[in-house]
C-alpha positions, 0 to 999 in steps of 0.5 A: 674009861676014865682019863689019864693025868696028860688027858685030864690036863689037856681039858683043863687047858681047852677049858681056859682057852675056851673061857678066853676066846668066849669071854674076849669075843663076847666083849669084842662083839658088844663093842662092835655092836653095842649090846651089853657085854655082859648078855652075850658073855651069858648067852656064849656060856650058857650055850657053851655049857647046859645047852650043848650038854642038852645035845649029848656034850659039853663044849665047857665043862668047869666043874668037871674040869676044876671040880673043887677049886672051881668056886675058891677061883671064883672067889678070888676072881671076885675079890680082884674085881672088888678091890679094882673097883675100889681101886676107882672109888675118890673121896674127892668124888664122894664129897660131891655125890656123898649125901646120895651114896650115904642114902643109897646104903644107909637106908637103901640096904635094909630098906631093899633086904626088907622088901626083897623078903617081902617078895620072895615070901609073898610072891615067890612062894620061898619059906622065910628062912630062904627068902629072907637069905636071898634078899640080903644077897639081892641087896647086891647090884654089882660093878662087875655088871654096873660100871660096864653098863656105864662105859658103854652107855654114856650117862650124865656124871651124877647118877653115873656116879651114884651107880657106880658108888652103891654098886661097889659098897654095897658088894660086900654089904649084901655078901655080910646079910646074907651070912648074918641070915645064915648064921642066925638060921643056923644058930637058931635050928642047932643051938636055940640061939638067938639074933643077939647072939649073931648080929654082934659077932658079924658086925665085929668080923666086919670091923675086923675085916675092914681094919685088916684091909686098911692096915694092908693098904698102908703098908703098900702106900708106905714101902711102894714109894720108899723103894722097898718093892721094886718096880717089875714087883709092884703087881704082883706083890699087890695081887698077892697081898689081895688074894692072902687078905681075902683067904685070912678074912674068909678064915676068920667068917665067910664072905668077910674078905669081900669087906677087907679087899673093897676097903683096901681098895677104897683106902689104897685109892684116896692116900694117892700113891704116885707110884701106883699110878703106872698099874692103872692099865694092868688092873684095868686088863685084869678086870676085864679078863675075871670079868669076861671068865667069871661070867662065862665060867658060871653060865657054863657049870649050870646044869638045866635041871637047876631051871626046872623051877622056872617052869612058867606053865606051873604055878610055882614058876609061875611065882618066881616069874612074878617075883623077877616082875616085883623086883624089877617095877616094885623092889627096886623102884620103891627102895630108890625113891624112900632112900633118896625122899627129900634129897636135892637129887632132881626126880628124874635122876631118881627115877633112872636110878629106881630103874637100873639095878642089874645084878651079876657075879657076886649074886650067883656067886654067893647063891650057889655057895649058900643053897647048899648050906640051906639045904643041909639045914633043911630048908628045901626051898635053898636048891631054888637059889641056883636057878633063881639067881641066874634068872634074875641076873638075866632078867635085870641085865637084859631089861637094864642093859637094852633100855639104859639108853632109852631111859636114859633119853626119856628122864634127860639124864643123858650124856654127849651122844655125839663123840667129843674132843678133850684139847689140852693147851689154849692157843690160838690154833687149838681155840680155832678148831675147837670153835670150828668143831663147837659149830658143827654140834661136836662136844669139845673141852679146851683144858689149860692151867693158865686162865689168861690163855683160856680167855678168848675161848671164854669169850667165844662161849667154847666149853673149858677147864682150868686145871692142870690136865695131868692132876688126878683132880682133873678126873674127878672134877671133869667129866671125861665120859663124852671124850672118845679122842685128845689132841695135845697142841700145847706149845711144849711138844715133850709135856703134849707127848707125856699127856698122850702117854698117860691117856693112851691107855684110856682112851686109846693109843689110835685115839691121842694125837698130838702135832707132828715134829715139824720140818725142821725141829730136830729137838722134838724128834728126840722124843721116842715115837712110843711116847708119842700120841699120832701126829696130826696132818699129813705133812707132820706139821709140827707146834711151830709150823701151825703157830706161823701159820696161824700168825699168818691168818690160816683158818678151819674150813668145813667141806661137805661131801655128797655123792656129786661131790667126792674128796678130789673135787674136795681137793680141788676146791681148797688151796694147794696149801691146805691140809686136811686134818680130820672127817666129821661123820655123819655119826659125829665120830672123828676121824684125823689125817695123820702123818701114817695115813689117811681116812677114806672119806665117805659121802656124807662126810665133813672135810675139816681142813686148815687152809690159808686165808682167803687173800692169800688163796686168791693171790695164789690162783692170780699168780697160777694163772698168770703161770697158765697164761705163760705157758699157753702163749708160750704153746701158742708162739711156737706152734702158730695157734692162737691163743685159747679164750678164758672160760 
């Protein structure tokens, strides 16, 4: 009995809302526990897909939801993915790592096809045709598993960068060999054609392609800030644009609109639309969600009999075992080091770069959209590229994803593990906490446009930058990976609330705080509080309260407590004046008072707190006493009881 159109309809939609919650938790459990993102999206789509059809149903079912339009989505999804990385990819950074990325795709790409032919012929038993089609495709590591993979582990800037660079360009690079093996496959078996025939019409797509997504990316750079699109159409019109470039390109040859919308992304990135800034957040949500639906969509359409190959007790998946083992400790290793051979690039940010290399959308993607083809030509071998292609994604993501820290730590290409702080404005209130934090081991930078006012936290050895904060050179020239929190404590309260603004989304509107708005500053209180970073301390002391106080001499105290020693003997400790300002945990995470509410201190914990100096504390537990004193003679004169003896 098959299903009417309502029922029908009703699946489609518990499909998507299932790819949702799967999709969003597995991306919510990895930031809870630290595993890779994009293991437990595998694993919840796997599980949700062949493993419940193996016990008589489905949970997910795309192909029978979407059927057909389940792989035009899919590619779509991709497009959007690569265009937002290109979207993040600055010249300003290439001129930097330029010379590394050039070697990573200019020699790397047919350095690693050539190898990965090598394997899959050799090793894994695949006819050339095939072995040769799936290397190009492995040519490919992915942003969609890659920048992840670096957001969560914190890795030093330069092979972070190289990463994220060859991850990126050589998207489309590996989709473009793979169709030039295809079609020279096919030329070759229906017409008797040969590879000059092919190579110069898939290089002219290319360069089609790459002109159209350039053109594509002027026309937005031209009419976004010359108000010929309006603000609430920005988005969409930019979506759109994506989507028709890579269907118009896709017309032209397969997989050639991949090429068109990295490089509007790349091209949008480096003419630097002002306008286009306000859409950062947006793109970053969109990628999140292809990324986390993607990925479960796949794993969930596979079917266990595509993994039959995979067999280890037979001496065909047997090979294929042995090819993942070439890839990982072979291919990849020996295409890093002959392309980076005599660059300046240190050995141990090679032989980190030799080893990561996991793979991800685009791999499946693009396997599953030639198996078919191979087969129609007759190449058996092509219904092995399903289930091979999700063993290797699997196969590189957990052996990546779950040493990524530890090679990192063993080659000393390891970022801050310790949670930093950014500060923007160099005053005396903020070069004192940052020294307080730099002597507890915290990672602090004070960002300031002034080099004058930056000279005594140069004198302190405190870390800084000279540099105008909001300027988009700022992220190119600093690293602000090690940064998990801002405080903005320039002395212009509206300029700390518009820093807060635009690195909320970043790093977290829970993570930007800036000084409160004082007890008597009825200017600042005309600031919206949605503009606002939190406001430090519990008091709300605002930017002229903590410059008097700093005139007056008040300093940062570190209090430590234990299981003796909680937070009201903490309290009892320091002067009636102080304000806590923020816990040091054990872990080095920074947790701030603010004037909303206050953390729950724990043993183990350090109490950061601005008190005043040790003068004036003394001065006024004298005149407490003296108060006490009062009173007990007081108590003493009408009562008839002597006085009591100090302790």
């Amino acid at each position: 009995m098959g299903l009417g159109p309502g029922s029908f309809m009703e699946s489609q939609a518990l499909t998507i809302a299932l790819v949702g919650v799967l999709g969003i938790g597995a991306q919510w459990l990895a930031w809870r526990t630290g595993w890779p993102a994009i293991v437990l999206m595998l694993a919840a789509g796997f599980i949700a897909g062949p493993v419940c059809g193996y016990f008589g149903y489905r949970l997910l079912d795309p192909v029978g939801a979407f059927g057909d339009l389940l792989e035009p989505m899919v590619g779509i999804g991709v497009a959007l993915i690569l265009f937002e990385g290109g979207l993040s990819l600055d010249f300003r950074e290439l001129r930097k790592y330029g010379g590394g990325v050039g070697r990573l795709v200019l020699i790397g790409a047919p350095v690693g096809w050539l190898l990965g032919s090598l394997a899959a012929y050799y090793v894994a038993g695949l006819v050339w045709p095939v072995a040769i089609l799936f290397a190009g495709i492995l040519i490919v590591t992915g942003p969609t598993v890659v920048i992840p993979l670096l957001r969560q582990s914190s890795v030093q800037q330069r092979p972070a960068a190289l990463l994220k660079w060859e991850a990126i360009v050589n998207d489309p690079i590996g989709a473009l060999c793979a169709v030039l093996a295809y079609e020279y496959f096919r030329t070759t078996a229906q017409d008797g054609g040969t590879a000059f025939e092919v190579i110069p019409w898939i290089g002219f797509v290319a360069i089609v392609s790459a002109v159209i997504g350039w053109a594509a990316a002027k026309l937005i750079a031209w009419s976004f800030p010359r108000g010929h699109v309006p603000e609430f159409l920005k988005v969409p019109v930019l979506l759109v644009v994506v989507v028709g470039i890579f269907v118009a390109c896709n017309k032209i040859e397969h997989e050639a609109g991949l090429v068109a919308v990295t490089v509007m992304g790349i091209a949008l990135a480096n003419m630097h639309v002002s306008s286009l800034r306000s859409i950062h957040p947006f793109k970053q949500n969109i990628a999140v969600l292809l990324v986390s639906g993607i990925f479960i969509l796949l794993a969930a359409s596979l079917d266990l009999t595509e993994l039959t190959y995979l067999n280890p007790f037979e001496v065909s998946g047997l090979r294929l075992y042995l090819f993942l083992l070439a890839l990982l400790f072979f291919v990849r290793p020996a295409t890093i080091l002959i392309s980076l051979l005599g660059s300046s690039i240190p050995w141990n940010e090679r032989f980190f770069l030799a080893w990561i290399a996991p793979r991800g959308i685009v791999l499946v993607a693009i396997s599953g959209l030639f198996a078919l083809r191979m087969n129609e030509l007759g190449y058996g071998d092509g219904s092995i590229l399903i289930g091979l292609s999700f063993a290797v994604v699997v196969a590189t993501i957990v052996a990546h994803g779950f040493t990524v820290n530890l090679v990192a730590r063993l080659l000393g290409v390891k970022g801050a593990t310790r949670p930093g702080l950014l500060i923007a404005g160099a005053t005396p209130w903020t070069i004192a906490l940052a020294e307080r934090l730099h002597k507890l081991d915290t990672p602090v930078m004070i960002v300031d446009s002034s080099w004058q006012r930056l000279k005594p936290a140069r004198s302190l050895g405190l870390p800084t930058y000279h540099g105008e904060i909001l300027n988009e050179a700022t992220e190119h020239n600093l690293d602000l990976a090690p940064f998990q929190s801002l405080v903005a404590a320039t002395d212009n309260e509206a300029y700390n609330a518009l820093v807060c603004s635009e690195f909320a989304p970043e790093i977290g509107t829970d993570k930007v705080y800036q000084l409160g708005e004082g007890a008597d500053d009825d200017d600042h209180r005309a600031i919206p509080a949605s503009l606002r970073g939190r406001a430090l301390f519990a008091s709300g002391w605002g930017v002229d309260d903590v410059q008097q106080r700093s005139r007056e001499g008040w300093v940062f105290r570190r209090t430590k407590l234990s299981e003796q020693f909680d937070i009201n003997d903490a309290r009892e400790t320091l002067p009636e004046a102080a304000n806590m300002l923020l816990l040091v945990k054990p872990s080095g995470e920074l947790v701030f008072f603010t004037h909303a509410g206050a953390p729950e201190p724990q043993p183990g914990d350090s109490i950061i707190s601005y008190s005043p100096p040790r003068e004036i504390s003394e001065e006024r537990v004298a005149k407490q006493s003296a108060k006490a004193a009062e009173a007990n003679d007081e108590e003493g004169d009408a009562d008839g009881s002597p006085d009591p003896q100090p302790a």
